[in-house]
C-alpha positions as CSV (number, residue, x, y, z in Angstrom):
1,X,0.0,0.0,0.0
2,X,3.1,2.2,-0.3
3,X,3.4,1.9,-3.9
4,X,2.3,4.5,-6.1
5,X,1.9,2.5,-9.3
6,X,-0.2,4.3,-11.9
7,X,-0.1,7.8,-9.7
8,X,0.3,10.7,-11.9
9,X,2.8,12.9,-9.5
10,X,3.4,16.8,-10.0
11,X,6.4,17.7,-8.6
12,X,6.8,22.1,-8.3
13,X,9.7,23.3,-7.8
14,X,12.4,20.6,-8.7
15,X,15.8,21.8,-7.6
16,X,17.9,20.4,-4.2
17,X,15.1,18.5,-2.2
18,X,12.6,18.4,-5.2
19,X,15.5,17.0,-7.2
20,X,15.3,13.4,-4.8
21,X,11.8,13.8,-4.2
22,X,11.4,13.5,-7.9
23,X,13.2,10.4,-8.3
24,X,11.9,8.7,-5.2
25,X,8.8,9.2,-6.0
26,X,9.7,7.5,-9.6
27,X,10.6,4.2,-7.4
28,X,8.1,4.0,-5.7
29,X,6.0,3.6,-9.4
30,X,4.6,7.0,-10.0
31,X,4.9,8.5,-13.0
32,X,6.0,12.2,-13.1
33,X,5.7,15.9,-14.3
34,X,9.0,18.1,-13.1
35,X,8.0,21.9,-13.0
36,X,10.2,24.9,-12.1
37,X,10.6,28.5,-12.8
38,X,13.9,27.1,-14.4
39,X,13.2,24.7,-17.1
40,X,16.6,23.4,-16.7
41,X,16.0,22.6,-13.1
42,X,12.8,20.7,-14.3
43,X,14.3,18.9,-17.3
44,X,17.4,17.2,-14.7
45,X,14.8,16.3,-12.7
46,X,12.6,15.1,-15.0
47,X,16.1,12.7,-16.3
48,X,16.7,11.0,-13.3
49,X,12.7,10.2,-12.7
50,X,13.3,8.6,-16.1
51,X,15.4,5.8,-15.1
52,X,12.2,4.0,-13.3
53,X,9.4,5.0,-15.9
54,X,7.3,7.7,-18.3
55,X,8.4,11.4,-17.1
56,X,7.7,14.8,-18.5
57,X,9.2,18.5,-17.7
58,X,8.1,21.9,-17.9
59,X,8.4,25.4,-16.8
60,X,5.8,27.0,-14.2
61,X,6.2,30.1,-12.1
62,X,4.2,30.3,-9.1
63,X,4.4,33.7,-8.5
64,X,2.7,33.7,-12.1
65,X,-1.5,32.6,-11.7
66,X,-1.6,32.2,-15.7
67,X,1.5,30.2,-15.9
68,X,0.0,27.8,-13.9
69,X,-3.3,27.7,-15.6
70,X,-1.6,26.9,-18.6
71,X,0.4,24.2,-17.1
72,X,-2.7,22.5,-15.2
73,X,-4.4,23.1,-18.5
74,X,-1.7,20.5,-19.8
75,X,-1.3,17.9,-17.0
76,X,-4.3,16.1,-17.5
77,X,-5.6,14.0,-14.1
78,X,-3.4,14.6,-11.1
79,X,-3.4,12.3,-8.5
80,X,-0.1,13.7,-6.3
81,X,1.0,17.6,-6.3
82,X,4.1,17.8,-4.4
83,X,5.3,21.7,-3.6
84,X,8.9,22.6,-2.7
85,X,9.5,25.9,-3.9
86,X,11.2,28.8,-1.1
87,X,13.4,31.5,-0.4
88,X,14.4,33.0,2.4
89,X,16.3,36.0,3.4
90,X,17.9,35.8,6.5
91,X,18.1,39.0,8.7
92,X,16.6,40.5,11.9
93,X,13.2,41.0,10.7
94,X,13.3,45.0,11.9
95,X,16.7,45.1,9.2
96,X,13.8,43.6,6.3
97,X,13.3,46.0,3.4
98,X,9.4,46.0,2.4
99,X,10.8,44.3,-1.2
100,X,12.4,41.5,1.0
101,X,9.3,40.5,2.7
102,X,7.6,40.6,0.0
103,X,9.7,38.7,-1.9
104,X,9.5,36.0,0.7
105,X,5.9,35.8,1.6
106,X,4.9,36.3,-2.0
107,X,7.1,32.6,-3.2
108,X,6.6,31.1,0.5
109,X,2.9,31.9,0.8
110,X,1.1,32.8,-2.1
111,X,3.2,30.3,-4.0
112,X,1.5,28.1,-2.3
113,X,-1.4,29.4,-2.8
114,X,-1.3,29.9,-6.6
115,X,-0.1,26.7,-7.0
116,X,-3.2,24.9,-5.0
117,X,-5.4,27.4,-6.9
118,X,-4.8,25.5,-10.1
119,X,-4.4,22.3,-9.3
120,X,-7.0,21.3,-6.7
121,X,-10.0,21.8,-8.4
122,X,-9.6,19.1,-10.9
123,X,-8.8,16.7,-8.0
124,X,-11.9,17.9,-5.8
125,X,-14.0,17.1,-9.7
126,X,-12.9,13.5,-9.4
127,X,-12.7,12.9,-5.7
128,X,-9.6,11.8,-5.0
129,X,-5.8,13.6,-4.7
130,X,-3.0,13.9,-2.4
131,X,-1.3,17.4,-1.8
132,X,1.8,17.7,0.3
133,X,4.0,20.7,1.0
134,X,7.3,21.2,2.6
135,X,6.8,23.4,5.5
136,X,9.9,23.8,7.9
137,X,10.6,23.2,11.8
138,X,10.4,27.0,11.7
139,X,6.5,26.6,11.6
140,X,7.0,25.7,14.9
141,X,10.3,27.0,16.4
142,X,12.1,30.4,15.6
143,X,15.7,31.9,15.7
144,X,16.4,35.5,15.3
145,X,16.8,36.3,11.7
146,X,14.4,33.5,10.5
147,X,11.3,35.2,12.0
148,X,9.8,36.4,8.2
149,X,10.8,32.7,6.7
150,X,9.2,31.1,9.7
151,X,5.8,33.2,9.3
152,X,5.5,32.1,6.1
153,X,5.9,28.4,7.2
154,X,3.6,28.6,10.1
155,X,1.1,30.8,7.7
156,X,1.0,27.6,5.2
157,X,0.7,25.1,7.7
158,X,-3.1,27.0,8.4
159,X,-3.3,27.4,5.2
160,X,-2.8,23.3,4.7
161,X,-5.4,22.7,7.4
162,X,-7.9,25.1,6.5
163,X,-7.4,23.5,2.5
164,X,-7.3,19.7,4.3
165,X,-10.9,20.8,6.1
166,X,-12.5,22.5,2.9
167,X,-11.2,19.4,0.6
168,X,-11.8,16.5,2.8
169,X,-15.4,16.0,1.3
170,X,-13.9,15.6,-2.1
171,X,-11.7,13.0,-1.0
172,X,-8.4,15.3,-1.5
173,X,-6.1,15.2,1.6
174,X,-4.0,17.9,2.4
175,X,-0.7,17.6,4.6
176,X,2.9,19.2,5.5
177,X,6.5,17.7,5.8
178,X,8.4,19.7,7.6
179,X,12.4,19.1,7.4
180,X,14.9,20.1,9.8
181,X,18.4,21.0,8.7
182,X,18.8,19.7,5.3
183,X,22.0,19.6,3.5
184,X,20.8,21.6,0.2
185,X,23.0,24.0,-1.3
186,X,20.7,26.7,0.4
187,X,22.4,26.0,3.8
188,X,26.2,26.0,2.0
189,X,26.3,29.1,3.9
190,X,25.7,27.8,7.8
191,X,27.7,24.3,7.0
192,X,30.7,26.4,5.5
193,X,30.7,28.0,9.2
194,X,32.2,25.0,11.2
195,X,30.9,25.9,14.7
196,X,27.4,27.4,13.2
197,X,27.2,23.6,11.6
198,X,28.1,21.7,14.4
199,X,25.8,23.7,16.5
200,X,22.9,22.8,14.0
201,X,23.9,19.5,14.0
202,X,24.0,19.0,17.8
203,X,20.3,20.6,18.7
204,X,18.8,17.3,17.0
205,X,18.7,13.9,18.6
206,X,20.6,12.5,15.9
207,X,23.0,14.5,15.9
208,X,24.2,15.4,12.4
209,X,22.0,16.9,9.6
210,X,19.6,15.3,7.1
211,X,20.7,14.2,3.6
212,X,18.1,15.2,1.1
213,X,17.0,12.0,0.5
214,X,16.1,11.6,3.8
215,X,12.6,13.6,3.3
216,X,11.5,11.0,0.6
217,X,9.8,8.5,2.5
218,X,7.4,10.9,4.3
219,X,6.5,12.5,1.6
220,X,6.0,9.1,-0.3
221,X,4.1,7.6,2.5
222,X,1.8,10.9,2.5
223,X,1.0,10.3,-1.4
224,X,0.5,6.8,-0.9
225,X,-2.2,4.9,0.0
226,X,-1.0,3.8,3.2
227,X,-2.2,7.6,4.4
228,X,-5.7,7.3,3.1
229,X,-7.2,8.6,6.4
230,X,-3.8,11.4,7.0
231,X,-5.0,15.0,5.9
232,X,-4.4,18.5,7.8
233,X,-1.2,16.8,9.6
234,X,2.2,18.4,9.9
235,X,5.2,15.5,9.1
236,X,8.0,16.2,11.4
237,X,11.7,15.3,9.4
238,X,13.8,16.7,11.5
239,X,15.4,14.2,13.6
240,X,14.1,15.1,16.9
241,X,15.4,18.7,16.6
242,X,11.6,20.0,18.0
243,X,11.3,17.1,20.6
244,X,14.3,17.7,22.8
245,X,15.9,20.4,23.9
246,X,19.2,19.6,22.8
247,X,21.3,22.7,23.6
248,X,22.8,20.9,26.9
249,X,23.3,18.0,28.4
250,X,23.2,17.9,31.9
251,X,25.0,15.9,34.2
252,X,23.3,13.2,35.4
């Protein structure tokens, strides 16, 4: 019940995680569309889903309503819709420029939103679908200069839940997975900092970072059947970072 043989999977935004997501969703039998912004980005992506069955690749903005009209227009049934894209911009939120929240909110949030927008509906006309969305343990727990990235986060969680609650009677379910510290090549910047890495890696229980291909299975488990009565749930991925408090160990 894990499988996803004969699943038509949409996969939006297809860079770092969205790259494995791609492919492991491919294993598990799924056959998938790559979109990004950069059709590049979509057409690697697309390559390596290729390996295990049919794929297809194309460009989409989310920021861009009609752009994603046209490509729903294209897709035909969708049974999986899988969105990744972010940004962030990391600074004390009082050091923000009114173009940097914006920038933030508008791909974090209304990304989101656009995306669902054109999507959904055809699932809700058949009565069956699976959206997931990569949230963030910043939907739950904040540092300073994440506080813009991590309203965003939290703002799509509710967003997830109130779309899980108005979908549920068309049989679409509706969930988040939300990573920990991921090594992506967005987080080059805090790994490249030896003691800003180590500290990262020491406030989880597992005490190292996630590998990309780490967030597969829960998204793969949320697509699947074997999560036919999962919607407006959160996945933590972050290997107990918002269990513990992991800071200090005392002596015992």
């Amino acid at each position: 019940m894990f499988r996803l043989d004969g699943k038509h999977a949409v996969v939006i935004g297809c860079g770092g995680i969205g790259a494995e997501l791609v492919e492991g969703l491919a294993a598990q039998g799924a056959r998938l569309t790559c979109l990004d912004a950069n059709e590049d980005v979509a057409r690697a992506a697309a390559a390596r889903a290729s390996a295990y069955g049919p794929s297809a690749s194309g460009r989409a903005d989310v920021l861009d309503p009609e752009d994603l009209a046209r490509a729903a227009s294209e897709l035909g049934d969708v049974d999986v819709l899988v969105l990744t894209a972010a940004t962030n911009v990391r600074k004390p939120v009082l050091d923000y420029s009114a173009e940097e929240f914006d920038k933030v909110v508008g791909l974090n949030l209304r990304g989101t939103f656009n995306a669902v927008r054109a999507i959904a509906p055809g699932m809700a006309a058949r009565g069956s679908g699976s959206i997931i969305a990569l949230s963030s343990i910043r939907a739950l727990a904040v540092e300073p200069g994440q506080g813009v990235y991590a309203a965003t986060k939290a703002g799509m969680v509710q967003l997830l839940r109130a779309l899980a609650a108005e979908l549920g009677p068309q049989g679409v379910r509706v969930n988040a997975v939300a990573p920990g510290v991921v090594e992506t090549p967005l987080t080059e910047q805090i790994r490249a900092d030896e003691a800003w890495g180590r500290a990262y890696a020491q406030k989880s229980a597992l005490g190292r970072w996630a590998r990309p291909e780490e967030l597969v299975g829960a998204v793969a488990y949320l697509a699947s059947d074997a999560a036919s009565f999962v919607t407006g749930s959160q996945l933590l991925v972050d290997g107990g970072w918002t269990a513990i408090d992991g800071r200090f160990t005392p002596p015992f």
